[in-house]
SENULUM-593902 format. One record per residue: x, y, z of N, C-alpha, C, O, CB in turn; residue number from 1. Coordinates in steps of 0.1 Angstrom, whole numbers, plus 5000, padded with zeros to 4 digits. Glycine has a CB too. Layout:
residues N
+------+------+------+-------+-------+-------+------+------+------+------+------+------+-------+-------+-------+-----+
: n_xx : n_yy : n_zz : ca_xx : ca_yy : ca_zz : c_xx : c_yy : c_zz : o_xx : o_yy : o_zz : cb_xx : cb_yy : cb_zz : num :
+------+------+------+-------+-------+-------+------+------+------+------+------+------+-------+-------+-------+-----+
:    X :    Y :    Z :     X :     Y :     Z :    X :    Y :    Z :    X :    Y :    Z :     X :     Y :     Z : NUM :
...
+------+------+------+-------+-------+-------+------+------+------+------+------+------+-------+-------+-------+-----+
***
This chain:
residues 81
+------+------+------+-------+-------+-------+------+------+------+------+------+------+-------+-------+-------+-----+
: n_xx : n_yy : n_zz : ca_xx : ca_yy : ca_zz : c_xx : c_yy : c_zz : o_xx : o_yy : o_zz : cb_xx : cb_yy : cb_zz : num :
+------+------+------+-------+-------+-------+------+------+------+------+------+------+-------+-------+-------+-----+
: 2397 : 9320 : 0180 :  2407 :  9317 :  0170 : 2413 : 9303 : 0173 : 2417 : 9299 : 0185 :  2418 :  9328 :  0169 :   1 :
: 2414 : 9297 : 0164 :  2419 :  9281 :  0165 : 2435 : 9283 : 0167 : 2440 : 9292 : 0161 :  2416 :  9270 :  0150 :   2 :
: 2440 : 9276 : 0174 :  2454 :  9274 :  0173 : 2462 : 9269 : 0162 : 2474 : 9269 : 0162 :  2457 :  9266 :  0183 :   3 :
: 2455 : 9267 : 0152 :  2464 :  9263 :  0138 : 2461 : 9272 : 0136 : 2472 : 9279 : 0136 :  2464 :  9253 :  0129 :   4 :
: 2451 : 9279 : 0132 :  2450 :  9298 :  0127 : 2461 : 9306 : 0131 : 2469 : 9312 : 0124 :  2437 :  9307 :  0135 :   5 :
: 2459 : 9304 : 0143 :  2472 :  9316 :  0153 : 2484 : 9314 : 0150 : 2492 : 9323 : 0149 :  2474 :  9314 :  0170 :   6 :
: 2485 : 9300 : 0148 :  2500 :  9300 :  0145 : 2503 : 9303 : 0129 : 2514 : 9307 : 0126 :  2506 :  9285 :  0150 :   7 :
: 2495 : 9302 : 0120 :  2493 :  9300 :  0103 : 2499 : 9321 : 0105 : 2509 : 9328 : 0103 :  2466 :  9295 :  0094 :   8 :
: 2487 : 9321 : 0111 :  2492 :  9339 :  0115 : 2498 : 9348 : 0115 : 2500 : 9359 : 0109 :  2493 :  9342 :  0122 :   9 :
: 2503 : 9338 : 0130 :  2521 :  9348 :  0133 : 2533 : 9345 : 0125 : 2543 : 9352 : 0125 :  2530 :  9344 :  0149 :  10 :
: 2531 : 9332 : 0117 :  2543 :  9324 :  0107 : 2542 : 9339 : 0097 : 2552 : 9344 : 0092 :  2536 :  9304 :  0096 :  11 :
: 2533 : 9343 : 0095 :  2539 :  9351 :  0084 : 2543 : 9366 : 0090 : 2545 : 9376 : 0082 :  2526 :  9352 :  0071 :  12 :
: 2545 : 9367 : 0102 :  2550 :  9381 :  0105 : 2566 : 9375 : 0113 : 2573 : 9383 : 0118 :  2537 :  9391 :  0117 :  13 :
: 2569 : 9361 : 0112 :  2584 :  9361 :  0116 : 2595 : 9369 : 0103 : 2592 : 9372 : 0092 :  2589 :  9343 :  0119 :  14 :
: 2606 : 9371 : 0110 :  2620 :  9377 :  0101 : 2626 : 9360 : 0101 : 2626 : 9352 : 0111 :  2633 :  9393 :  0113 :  15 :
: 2629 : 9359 : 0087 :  2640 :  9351 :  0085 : 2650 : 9348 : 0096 : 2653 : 9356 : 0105 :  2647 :  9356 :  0076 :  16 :
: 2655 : 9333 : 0094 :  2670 :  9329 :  0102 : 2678 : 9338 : 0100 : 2684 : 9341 : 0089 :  2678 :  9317 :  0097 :  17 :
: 2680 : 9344 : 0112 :  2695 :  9351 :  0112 : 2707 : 9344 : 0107 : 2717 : 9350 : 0104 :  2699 :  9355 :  0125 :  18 :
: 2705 : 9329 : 0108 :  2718 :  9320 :  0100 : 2718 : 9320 : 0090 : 2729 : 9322 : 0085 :  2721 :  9307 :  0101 :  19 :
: 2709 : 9317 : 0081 :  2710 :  9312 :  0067 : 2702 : 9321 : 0057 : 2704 : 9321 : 0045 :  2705 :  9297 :  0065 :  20 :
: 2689 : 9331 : 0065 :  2682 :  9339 :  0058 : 2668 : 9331 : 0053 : 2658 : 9337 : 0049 :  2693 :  9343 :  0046 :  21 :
: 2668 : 9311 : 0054 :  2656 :  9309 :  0050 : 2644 : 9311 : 0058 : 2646 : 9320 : 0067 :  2656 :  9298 :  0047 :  22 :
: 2629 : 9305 : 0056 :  2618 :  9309 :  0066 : 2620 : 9302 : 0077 : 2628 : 9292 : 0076 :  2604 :  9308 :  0061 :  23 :
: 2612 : 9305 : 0088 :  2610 :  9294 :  0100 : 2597 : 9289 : 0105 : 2587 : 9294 : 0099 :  2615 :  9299 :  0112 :  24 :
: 2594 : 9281 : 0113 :  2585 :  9276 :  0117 : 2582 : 9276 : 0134 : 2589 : 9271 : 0142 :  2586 :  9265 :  0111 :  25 :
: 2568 : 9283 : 0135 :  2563 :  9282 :  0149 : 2559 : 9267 : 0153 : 2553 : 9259 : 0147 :  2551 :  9292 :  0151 :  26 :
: 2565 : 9266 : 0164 :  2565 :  9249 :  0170 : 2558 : 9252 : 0183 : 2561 : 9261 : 0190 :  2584 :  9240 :  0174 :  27 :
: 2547 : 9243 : 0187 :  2544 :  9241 :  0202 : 2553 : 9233 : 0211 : 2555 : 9222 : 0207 :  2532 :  9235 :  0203 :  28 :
: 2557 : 9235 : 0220 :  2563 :  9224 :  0227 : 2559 : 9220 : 0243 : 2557 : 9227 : 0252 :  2576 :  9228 :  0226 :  29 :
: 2558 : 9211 : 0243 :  2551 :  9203 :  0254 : 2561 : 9210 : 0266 : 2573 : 9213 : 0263 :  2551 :  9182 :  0253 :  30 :
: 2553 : 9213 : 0280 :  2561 :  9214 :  0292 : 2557 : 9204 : 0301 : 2545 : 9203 : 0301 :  2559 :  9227 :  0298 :  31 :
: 2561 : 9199 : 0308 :  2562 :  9185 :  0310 : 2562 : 9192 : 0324 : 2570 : 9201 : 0327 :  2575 :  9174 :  0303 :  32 :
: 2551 : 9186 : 0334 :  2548 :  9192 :  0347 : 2540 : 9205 : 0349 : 2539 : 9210 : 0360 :  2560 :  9193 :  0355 :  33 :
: 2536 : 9211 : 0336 :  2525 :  9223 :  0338 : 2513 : 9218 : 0332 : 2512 : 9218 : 0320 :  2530 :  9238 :  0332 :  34 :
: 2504 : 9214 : 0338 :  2492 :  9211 :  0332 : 2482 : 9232 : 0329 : 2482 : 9242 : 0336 :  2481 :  9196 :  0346 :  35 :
: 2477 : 9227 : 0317 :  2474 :  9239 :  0307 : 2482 : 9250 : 0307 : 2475 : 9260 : 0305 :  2462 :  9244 :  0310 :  36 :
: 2495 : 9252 : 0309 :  2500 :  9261 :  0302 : 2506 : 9259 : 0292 : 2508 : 9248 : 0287 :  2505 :  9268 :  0308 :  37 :
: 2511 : 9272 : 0286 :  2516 :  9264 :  0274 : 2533 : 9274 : 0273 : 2538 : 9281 : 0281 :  2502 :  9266 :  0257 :  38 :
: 2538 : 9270 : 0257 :  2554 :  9277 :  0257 : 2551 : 9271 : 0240 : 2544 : 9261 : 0235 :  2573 :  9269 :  0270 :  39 :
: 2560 : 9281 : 0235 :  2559 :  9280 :  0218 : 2575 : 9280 : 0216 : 2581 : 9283 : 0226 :  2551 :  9295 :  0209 :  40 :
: 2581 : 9276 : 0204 :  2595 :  9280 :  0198 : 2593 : 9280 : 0187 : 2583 : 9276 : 0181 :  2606 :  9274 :  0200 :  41 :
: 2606 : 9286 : 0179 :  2607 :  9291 :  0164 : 2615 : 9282 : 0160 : 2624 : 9283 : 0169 :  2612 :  9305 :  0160 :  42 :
: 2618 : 9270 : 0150 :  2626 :  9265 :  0144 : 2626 : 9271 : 0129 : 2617 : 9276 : 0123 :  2625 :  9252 :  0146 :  43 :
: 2642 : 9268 : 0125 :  2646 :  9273 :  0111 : 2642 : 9259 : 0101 : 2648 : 9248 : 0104 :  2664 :  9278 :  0111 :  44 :
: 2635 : 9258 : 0090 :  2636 :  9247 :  0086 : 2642 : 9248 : 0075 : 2635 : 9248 : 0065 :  2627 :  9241 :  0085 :  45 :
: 2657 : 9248 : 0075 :  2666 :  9248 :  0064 : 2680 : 9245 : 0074 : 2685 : 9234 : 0071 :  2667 :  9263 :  0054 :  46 :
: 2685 : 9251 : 0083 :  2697 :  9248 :  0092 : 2692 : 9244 : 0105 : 2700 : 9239 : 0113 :  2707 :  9261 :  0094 :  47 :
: 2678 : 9245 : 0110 :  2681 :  9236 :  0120 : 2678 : 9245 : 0131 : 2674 : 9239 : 0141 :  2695 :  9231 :  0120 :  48 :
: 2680 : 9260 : 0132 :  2683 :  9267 :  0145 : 2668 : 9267 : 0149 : 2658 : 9268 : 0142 :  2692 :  9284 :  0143 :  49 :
: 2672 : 9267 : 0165 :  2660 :  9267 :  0175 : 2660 : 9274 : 0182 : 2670 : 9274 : 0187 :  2657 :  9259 :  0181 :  50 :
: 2650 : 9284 : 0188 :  2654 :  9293 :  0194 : 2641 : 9285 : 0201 : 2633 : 9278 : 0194 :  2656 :  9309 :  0189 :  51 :
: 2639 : 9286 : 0217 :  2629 :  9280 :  0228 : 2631 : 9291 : 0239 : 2640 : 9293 : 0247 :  2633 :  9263 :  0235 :  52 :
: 2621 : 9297 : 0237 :  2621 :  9314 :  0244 : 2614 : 9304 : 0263 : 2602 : 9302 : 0264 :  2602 :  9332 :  0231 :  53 :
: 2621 : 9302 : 0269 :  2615 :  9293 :  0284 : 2622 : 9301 : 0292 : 2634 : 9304 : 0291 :  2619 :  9275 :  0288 :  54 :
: 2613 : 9307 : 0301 :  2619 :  9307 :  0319 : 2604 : 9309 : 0321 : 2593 : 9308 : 0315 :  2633 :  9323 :  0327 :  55 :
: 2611 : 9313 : 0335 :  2595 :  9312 :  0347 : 2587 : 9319 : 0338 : 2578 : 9312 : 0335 :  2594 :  9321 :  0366 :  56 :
: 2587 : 9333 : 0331 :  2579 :  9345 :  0329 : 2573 : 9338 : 0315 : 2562 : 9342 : 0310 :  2588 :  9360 :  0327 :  57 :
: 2580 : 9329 : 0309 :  2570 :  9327 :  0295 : 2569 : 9314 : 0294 : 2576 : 9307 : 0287 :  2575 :  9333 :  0280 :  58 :
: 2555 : 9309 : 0304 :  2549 :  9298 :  0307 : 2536 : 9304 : 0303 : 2536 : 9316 : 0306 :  2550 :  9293 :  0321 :  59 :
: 2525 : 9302 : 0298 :  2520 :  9312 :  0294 : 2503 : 9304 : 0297 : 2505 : 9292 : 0295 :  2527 :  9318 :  0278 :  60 :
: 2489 : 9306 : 0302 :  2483 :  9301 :  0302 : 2472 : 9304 : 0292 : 2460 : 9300 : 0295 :  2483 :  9300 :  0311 :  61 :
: 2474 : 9310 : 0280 :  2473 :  9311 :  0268 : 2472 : 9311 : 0253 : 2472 : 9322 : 0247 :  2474 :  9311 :  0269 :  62 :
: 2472 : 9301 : 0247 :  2480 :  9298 :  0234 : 2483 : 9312 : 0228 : 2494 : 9314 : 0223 :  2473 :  9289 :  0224 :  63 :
: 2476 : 9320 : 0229 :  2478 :  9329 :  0215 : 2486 : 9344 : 0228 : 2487 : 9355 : 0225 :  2458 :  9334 :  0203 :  64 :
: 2488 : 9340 : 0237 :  2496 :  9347 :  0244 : 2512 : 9344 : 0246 : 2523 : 9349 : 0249 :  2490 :  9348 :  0255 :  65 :
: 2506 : 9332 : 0242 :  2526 :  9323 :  0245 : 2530 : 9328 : 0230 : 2541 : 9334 : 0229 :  2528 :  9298 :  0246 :  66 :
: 2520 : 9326 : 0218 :  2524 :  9325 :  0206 : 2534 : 9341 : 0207 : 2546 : 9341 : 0209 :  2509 :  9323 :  0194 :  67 :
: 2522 : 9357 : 0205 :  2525 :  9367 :  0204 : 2542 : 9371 : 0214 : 2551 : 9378 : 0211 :  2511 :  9374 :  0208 :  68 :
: 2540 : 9365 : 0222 :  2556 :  9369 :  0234 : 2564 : 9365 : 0224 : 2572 : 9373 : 0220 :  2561 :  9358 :  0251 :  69 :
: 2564 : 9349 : 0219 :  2575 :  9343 :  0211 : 2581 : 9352 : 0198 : 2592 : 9356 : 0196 :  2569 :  9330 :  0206 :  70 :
: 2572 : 9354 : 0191 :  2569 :  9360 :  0179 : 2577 : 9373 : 0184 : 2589 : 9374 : 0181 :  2552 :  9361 :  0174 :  71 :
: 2572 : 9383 : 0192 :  2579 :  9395 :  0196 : 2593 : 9393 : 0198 : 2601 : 9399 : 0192 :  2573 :  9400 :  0207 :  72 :
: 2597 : 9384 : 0207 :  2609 :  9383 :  0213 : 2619 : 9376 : 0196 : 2631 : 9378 : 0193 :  2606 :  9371 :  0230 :  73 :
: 2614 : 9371 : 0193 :  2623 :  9367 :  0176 : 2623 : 9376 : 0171 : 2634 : 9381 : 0171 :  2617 :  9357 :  0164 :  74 :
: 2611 : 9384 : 0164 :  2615 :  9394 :  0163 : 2626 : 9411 : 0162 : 2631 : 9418 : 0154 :  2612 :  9390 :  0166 :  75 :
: 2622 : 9410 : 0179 :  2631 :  9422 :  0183 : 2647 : 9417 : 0184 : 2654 : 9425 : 0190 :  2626 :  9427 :  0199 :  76 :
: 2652 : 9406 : 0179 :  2664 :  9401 :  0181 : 2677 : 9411 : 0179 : 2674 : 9416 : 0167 :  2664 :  9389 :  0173 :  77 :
: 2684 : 9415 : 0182 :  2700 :  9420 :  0174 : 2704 : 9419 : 0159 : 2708 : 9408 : 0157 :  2713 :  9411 :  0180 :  78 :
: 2704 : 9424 : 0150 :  2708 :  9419 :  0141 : 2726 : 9420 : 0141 : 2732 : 9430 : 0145 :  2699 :  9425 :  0129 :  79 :
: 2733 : 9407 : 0134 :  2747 :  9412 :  0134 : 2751 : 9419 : 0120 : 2748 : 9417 : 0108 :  2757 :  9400 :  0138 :  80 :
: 2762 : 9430 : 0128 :  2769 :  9434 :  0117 : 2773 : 9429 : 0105 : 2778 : 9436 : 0097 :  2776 :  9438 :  0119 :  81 :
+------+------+------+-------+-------+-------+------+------+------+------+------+------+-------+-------+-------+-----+
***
């Protein structure tokens, strides 16, 4: 699976901005001192919100493993009252 596939993919199983309700967008983002692993984030493209799911545990050497964590972890979020 190509990495623009994967991500085409998981875009359509995110939940809306919890801020504003519009869609979002899966972003790759460079880690700067890990050669081949990788880390994904969700931006809102209407307000802006970024969520960058990073610590030690989701470095991922992967693409479509970094993608699936991200995606889950947006996801499973809290919704507020």
């Amino acid at each position: 699976m190509t990495i623009d596939y994967a991500i085409k993919n998981y875009e359509s199983e995110l939940k809306p901005c919890p801020f504003c309700g519009s869609d979002v967008k899966l972003k790759k983002w460079d880690i700067r001192g890990y050669t081949g692993c990788f880390n994904f984030g969700i931006k809102c493209s209407k307000c802006g919100c970024v969520v960058d799911y990073v610590d030690s545990d989701t470095i991922y050497r992967s693409e479509e493993e970094a993608i699936a964590n991200v995606v889950k972890a947006w996801n499973e979020r809290k919704e507020s009252k």
